[in-house]
DRENTI-830894 format. One record per residue (C-alpha): residue number from 0; residue in three letters; x, y, z. Coordinates in steps of 0.2 Angstrom, whole numbers, always signed. Layout:
% residues N
{i:NUM | aa:ALA | c1:X | c2:Y | c3:Z} .
...
% end
This chain:
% residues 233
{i:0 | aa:UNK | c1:-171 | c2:+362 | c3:+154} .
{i:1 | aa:UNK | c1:-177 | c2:+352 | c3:+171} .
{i:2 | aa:UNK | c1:-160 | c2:+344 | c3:+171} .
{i:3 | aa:UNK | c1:-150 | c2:+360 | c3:+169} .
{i:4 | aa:UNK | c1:-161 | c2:+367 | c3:+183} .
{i:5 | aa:UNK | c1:-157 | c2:+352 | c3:+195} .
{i:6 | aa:UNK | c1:-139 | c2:+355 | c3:+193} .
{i:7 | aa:UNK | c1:-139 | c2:+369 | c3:+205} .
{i:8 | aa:UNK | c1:-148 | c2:+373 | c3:+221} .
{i:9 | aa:UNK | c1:-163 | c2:+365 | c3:+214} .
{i:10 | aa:UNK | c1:-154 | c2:+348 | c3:+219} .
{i:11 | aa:UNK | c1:-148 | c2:+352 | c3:+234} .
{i:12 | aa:UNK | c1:-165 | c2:+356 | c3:+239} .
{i:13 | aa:UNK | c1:-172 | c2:+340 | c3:+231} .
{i:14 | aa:UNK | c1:-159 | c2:+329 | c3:+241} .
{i:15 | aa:UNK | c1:-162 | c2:+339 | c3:+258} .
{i:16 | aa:UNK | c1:-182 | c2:+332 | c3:+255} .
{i:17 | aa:UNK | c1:-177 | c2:+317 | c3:+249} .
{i:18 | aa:UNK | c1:-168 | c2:+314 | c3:+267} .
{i:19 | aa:UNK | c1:-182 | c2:+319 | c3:+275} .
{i:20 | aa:UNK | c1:-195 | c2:+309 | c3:+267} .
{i:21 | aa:UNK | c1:-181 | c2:+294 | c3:+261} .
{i:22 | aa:UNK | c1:-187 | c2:+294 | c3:+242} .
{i:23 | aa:UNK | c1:-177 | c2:+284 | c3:+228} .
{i:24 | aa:UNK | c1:-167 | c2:+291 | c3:+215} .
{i:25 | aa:UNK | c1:-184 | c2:+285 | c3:+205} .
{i:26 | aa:UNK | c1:-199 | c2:+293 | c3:+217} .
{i:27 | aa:UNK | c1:-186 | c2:+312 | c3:+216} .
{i:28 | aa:UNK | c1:-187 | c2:+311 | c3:+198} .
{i:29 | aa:UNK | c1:-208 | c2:+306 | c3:+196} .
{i:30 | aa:UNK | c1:-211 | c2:+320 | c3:+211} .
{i:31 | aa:UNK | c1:-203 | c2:+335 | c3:+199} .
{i:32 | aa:UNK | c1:-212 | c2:+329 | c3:+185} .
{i:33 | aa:UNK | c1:-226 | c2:+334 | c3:+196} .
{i:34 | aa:UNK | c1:-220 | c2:+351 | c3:+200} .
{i:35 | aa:UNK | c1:-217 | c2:+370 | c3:+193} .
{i:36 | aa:UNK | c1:-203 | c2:+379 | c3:+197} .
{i:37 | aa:UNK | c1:-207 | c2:+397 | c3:+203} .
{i:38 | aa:UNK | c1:-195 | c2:+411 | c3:+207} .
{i:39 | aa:UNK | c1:-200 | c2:+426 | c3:+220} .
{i:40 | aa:UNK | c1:-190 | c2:+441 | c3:+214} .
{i:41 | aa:UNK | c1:-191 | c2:+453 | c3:+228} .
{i:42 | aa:UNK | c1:-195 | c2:+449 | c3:+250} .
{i:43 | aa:UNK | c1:-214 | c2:+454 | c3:+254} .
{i:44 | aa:UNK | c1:-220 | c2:+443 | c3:+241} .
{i:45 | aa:UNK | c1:-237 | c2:+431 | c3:+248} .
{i:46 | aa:UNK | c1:-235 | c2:+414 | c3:+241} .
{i:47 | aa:UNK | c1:-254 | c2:+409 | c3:+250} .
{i:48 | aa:UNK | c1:-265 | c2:+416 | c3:+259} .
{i:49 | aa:UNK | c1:-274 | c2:+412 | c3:+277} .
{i:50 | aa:UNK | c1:-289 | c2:+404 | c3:+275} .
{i:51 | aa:UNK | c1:-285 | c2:+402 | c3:+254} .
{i:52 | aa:UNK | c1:-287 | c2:+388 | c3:+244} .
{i:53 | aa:UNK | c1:-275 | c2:+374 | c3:+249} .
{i:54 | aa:UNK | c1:-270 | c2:+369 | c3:+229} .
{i:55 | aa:UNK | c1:-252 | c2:+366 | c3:+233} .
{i:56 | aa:UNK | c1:-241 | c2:+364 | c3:+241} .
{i:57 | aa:UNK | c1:-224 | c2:+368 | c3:+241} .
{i:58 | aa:UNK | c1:-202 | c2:+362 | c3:+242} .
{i:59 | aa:UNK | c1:-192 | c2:+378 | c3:+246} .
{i:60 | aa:UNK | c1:-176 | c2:+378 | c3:+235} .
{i:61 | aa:UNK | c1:-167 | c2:+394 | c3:+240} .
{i:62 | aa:UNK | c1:-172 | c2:+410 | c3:+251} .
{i:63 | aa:UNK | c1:-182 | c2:+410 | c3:+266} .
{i:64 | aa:UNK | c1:-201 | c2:+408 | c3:+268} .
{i:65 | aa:UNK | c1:-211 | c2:+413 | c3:+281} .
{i:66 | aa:UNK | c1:-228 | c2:+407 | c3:+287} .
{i:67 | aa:UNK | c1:-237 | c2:+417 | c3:+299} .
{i:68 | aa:UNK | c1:-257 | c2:+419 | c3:+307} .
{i:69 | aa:UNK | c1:-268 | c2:+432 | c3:+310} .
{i:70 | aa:UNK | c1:-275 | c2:+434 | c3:+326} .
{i:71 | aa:UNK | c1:-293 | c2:+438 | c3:+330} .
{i:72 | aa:UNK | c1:-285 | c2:+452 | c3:+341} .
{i:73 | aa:UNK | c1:-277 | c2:+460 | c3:+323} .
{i:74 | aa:UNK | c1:-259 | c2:+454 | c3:+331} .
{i:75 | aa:UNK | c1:-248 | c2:+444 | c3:+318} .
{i:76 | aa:UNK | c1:-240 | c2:+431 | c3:+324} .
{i:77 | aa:UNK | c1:-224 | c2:+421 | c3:+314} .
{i:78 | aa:UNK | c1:-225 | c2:+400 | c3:+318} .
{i:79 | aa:UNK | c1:-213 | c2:+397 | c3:+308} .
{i:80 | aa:UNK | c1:-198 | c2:+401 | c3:+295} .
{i:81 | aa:UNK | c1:-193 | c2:+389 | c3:+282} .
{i:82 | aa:UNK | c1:-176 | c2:+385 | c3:+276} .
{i:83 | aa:UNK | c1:-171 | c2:+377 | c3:+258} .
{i:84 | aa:UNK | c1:-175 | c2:+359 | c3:+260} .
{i:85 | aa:UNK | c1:-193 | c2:+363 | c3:+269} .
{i:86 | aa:UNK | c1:-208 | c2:+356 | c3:+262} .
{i:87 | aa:UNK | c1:-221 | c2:+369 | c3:+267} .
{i:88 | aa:UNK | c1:-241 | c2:+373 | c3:+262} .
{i:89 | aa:UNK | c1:-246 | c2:+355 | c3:+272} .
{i:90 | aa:UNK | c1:-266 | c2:+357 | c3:+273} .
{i:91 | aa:UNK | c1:-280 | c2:+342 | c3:+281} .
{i:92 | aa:UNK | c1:-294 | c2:+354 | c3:+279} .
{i:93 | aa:UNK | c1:-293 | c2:+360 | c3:+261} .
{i:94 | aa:UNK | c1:-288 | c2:+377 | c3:+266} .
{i:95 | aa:UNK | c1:-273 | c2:+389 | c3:+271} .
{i:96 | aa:UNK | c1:-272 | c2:+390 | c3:+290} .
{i:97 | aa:UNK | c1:-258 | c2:+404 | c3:+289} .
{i:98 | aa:UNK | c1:-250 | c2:+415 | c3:+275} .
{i:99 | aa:UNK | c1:-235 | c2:+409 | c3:+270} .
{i:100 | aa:UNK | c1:-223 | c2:+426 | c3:+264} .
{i:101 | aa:UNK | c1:-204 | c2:+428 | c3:+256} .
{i:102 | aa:UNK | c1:-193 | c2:+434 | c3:+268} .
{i:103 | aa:UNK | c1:-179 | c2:+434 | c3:+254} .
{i:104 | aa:UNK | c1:-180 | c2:+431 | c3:+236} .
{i:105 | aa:UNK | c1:-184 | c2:+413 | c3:+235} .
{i:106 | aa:UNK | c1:-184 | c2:+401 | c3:+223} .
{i:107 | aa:UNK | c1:-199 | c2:+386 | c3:+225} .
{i:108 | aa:UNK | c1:-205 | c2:+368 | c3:+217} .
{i:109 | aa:UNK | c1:-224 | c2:+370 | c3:+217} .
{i:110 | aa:UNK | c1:-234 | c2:+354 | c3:+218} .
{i:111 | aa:UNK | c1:-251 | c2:+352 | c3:+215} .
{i:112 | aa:UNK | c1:-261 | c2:+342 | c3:+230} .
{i:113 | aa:UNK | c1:-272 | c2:+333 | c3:+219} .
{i:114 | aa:UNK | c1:-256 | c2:+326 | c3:+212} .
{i:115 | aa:UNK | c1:-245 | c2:+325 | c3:+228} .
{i:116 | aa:UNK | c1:-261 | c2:+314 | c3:+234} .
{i:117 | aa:UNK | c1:-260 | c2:+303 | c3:+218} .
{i:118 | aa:UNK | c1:-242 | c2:+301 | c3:+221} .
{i:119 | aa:UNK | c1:-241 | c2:+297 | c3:+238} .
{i:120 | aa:UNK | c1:-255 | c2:+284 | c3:+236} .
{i:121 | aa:UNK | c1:-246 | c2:+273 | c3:+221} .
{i:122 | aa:UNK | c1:-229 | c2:+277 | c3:+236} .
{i:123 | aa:UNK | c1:-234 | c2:+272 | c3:+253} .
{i:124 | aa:UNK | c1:-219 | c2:+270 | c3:+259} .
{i:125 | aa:UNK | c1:-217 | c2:+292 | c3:+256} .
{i:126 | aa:UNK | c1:-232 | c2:+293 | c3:+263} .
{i:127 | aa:UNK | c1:-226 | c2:+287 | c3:+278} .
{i:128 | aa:UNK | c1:-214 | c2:+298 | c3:+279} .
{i:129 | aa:UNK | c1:-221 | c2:+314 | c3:+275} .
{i:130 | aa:UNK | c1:-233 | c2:+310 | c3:+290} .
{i:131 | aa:UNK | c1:-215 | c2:+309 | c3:+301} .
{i:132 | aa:UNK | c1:-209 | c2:+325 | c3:+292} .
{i:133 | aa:UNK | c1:-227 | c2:+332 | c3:+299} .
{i:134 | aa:UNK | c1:-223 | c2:+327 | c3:+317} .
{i:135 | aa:UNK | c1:-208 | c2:+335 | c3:+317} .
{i:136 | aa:UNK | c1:-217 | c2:+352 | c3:+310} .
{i:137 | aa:UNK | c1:-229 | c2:+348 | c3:+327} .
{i:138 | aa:UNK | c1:-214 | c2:+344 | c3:+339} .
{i:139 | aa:UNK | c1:-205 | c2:+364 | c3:+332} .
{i:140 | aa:UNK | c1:-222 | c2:+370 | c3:+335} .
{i:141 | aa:UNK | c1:-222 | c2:+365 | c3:+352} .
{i:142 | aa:UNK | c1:-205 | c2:+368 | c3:+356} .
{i:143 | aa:UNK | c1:-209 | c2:+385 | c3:+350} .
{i:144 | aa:UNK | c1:-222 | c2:+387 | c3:+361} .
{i:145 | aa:UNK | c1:-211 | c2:+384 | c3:+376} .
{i:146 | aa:UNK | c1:-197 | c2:+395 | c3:+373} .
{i:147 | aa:UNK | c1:-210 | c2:+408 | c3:+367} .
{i:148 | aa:UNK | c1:-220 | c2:+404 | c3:+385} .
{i:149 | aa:UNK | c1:-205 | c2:+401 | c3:+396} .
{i:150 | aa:UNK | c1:-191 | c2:+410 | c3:+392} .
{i:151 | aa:UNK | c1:-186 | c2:+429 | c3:+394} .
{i:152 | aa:UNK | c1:-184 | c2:+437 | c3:+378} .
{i:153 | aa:UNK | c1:-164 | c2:+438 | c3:+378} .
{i:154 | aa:UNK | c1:-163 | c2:+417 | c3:+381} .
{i:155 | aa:UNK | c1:-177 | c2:+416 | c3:+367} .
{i:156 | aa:UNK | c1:-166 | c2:+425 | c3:+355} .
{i:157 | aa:UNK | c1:-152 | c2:+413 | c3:+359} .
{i:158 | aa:UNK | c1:-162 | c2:+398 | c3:+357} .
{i:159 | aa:UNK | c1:-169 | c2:+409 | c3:+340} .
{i:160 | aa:UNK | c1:-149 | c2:+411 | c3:+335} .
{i:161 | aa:UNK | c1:-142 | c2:+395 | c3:+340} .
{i:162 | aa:UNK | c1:-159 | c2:+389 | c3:+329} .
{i:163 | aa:UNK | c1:-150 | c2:+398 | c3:+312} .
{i:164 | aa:UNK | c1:-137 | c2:+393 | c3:+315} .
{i:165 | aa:UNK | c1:-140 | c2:+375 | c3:+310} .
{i:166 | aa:UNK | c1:-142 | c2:+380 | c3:+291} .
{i:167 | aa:UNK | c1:-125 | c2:+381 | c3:+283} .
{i:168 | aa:UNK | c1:-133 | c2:+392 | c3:+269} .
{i:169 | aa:UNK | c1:-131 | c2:+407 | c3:+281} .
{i:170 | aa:UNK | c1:-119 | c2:+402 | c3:+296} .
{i:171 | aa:UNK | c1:-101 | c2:+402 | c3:+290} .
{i:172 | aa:UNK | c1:-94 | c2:+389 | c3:+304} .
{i:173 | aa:UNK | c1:-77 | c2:+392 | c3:+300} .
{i:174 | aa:UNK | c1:-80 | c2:+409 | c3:+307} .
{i:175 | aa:UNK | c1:-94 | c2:+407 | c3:+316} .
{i:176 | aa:UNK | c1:-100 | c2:+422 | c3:+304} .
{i:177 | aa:UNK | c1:-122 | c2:+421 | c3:+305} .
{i:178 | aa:UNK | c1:-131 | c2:+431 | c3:+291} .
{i:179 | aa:UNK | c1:-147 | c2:+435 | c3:+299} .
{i:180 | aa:UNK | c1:-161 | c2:+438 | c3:+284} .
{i:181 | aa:UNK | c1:-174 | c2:+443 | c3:+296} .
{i:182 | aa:UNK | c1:-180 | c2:+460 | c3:+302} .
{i:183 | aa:UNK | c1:-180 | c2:+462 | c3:+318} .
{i:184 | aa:UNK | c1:-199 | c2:+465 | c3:+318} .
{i:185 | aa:UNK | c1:-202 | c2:+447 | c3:+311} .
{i:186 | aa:UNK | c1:-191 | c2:+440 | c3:+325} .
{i:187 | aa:UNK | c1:-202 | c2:+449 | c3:+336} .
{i:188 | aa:UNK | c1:-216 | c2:+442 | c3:+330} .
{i:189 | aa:UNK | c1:-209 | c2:+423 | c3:+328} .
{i:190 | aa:UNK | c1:-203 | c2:+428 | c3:+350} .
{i:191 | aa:UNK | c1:-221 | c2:+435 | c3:+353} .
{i:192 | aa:UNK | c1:-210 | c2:+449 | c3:+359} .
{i:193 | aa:UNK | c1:-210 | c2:+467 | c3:+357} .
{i:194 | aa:UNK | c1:-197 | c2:+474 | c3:+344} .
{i:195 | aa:UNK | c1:-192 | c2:+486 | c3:+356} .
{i:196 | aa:UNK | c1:-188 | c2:+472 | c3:+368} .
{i:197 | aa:UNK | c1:-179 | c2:+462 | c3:+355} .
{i:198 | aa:UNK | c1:-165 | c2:+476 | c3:+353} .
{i:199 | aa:UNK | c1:-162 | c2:+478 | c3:+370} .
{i:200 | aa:UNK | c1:-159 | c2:+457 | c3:+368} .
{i:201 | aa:UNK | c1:-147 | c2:+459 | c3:+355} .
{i:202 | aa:UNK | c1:-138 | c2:+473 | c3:+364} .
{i:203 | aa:UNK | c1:-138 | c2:+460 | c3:+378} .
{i:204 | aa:UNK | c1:-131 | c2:+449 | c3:+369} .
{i:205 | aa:UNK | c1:-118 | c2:+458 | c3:+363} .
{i:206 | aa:UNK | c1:-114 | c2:+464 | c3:+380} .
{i:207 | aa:UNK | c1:-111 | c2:+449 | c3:+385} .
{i:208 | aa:UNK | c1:-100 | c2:+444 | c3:+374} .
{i:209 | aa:UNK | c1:-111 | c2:+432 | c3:+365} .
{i:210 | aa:UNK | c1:-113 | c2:+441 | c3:+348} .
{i:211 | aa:UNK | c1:-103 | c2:+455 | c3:+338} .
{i:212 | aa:UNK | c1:-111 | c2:+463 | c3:+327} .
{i:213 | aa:UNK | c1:-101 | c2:+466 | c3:+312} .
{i:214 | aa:UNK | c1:-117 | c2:+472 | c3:+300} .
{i:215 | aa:UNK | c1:-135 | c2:+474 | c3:+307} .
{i:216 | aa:UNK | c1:-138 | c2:+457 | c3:+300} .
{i:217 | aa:UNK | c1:-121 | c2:+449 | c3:+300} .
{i:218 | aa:UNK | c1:-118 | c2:+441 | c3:+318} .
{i:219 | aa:UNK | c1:-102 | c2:+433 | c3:+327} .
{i:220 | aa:UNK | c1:-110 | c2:+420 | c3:+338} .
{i:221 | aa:UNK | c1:-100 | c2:+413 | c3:+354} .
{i:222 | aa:UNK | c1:-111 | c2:+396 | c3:+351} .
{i:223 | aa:UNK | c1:-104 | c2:+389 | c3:+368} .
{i:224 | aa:UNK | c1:-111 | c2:+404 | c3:+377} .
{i:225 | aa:UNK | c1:-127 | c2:+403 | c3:+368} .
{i:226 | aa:UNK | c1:-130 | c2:+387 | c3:+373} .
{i:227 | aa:UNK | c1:-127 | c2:+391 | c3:+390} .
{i:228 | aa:UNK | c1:-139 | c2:+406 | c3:+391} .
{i:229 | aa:UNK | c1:-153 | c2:+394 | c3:+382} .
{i:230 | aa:UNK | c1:-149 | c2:+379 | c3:+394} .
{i:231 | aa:UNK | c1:-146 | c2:+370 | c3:+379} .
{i:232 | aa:UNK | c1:-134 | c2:+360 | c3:+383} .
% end
């Protein structure tokens, strides 16, 4: 039944770690012995919780997951959205520091830490890597934090879109087609924005030139013009 699974998205998602952390064909196979494959039928659904139990943690197959904190002032704030390929749910202190939630149905491998930990000690050379893939989490987080801090909210939804747009799941290139699965409150949120101030960005945008909106969530981009507005290039 595992190999049936990992005939589909499950390996794609098991190859996109696999780059990230540079396992063997051998360490893939011992890792999803350790894990559980779980599916999240419907969006809204909390895979952990802020301030939980850090018991596992976890490899996003399909869908989109994302992690968000609670401020003391009652605000939410979204640091970041996962995409298949993620590894998510990385904890030092032994508990949650945010809630992580479906945007979409998702499917997930969950492994438990105590057998992660065993794992990565008997494979140093993974080890070494998942404490890469962890500074580049940090290095997003901080880049984050700069367009959040230092851009106006129309060149942060750029950067946000040009962002997407990297995941071929849901950016058709040939068409330049994006399928945007978030609200626009959680893109709020990610912006430290107002949603209010987030629709007058999009109908920026699209003024502009820079988007067309074909749905509400289905978005041509004009990625040179993107670019240019996020001084991305």
């Amino acid at each position: 039944m595992k190999d049936e699974m990992m005939a589909g998205p499950e390996s794609r998602a098991i190859k996109l770690a696999s780059a990230w952390l540079r396992m063997s064909p051998d360490d893939e196979a011992a890792l999803i012995k350790l894990a559980k494959y779980v599916e999240f039928k419907t969006a809204r659904t909390r895979i952990f919780e802020q301030s939980g139990v850090a018991g596992s943690l976890y490899l996003l197959v399909t869908g989109i997951v994302q992690v968000s904190r609670m401020l003391p002032d009652g605000e939410r704030h979204i640091v970041a959205f996962h995409w298949p390929g993620d590894l998510f749910g990385l904890e030092e202190t032994g508990f949650y520091f945010n809630t992580a939630e479906t945007v979409t149905p998702c499917t997930v491998y969950e492994l438990p830490v105590r057998k992660v930990d065993m794992f990565l000690e008997e494979n140093p050379r993974v080890q070494r890597h998942v404490l890469v893939h962890t500074i580049h989490e940090l290095r997003a987080a901080q880049r984050q934090m700069i367009v959040v801090g230092r851009l106006k909210t129309s060149r942060a939804l750029a950067a946000f879109l040009l962002d997407c747009a990297q995941h071929a799941q849901y950016f058709n290139e040939a068409q330049q087609m994006l399928d945007l699965p978030m609200s626009r409150y959680d893109i709020a949120d990610y912006l430290g924005a107002a949603p209010e101030s987030v629709t007058r960005a999009f109908s920026r945008l699209e003024n502009e030139g820079l988007i067309r909106r074909v749905t509400p969530r289905l978005l041509r981009l004009d990625l040179p013009g993107l670019r240019a507005l996020a001084n991305m290039d």
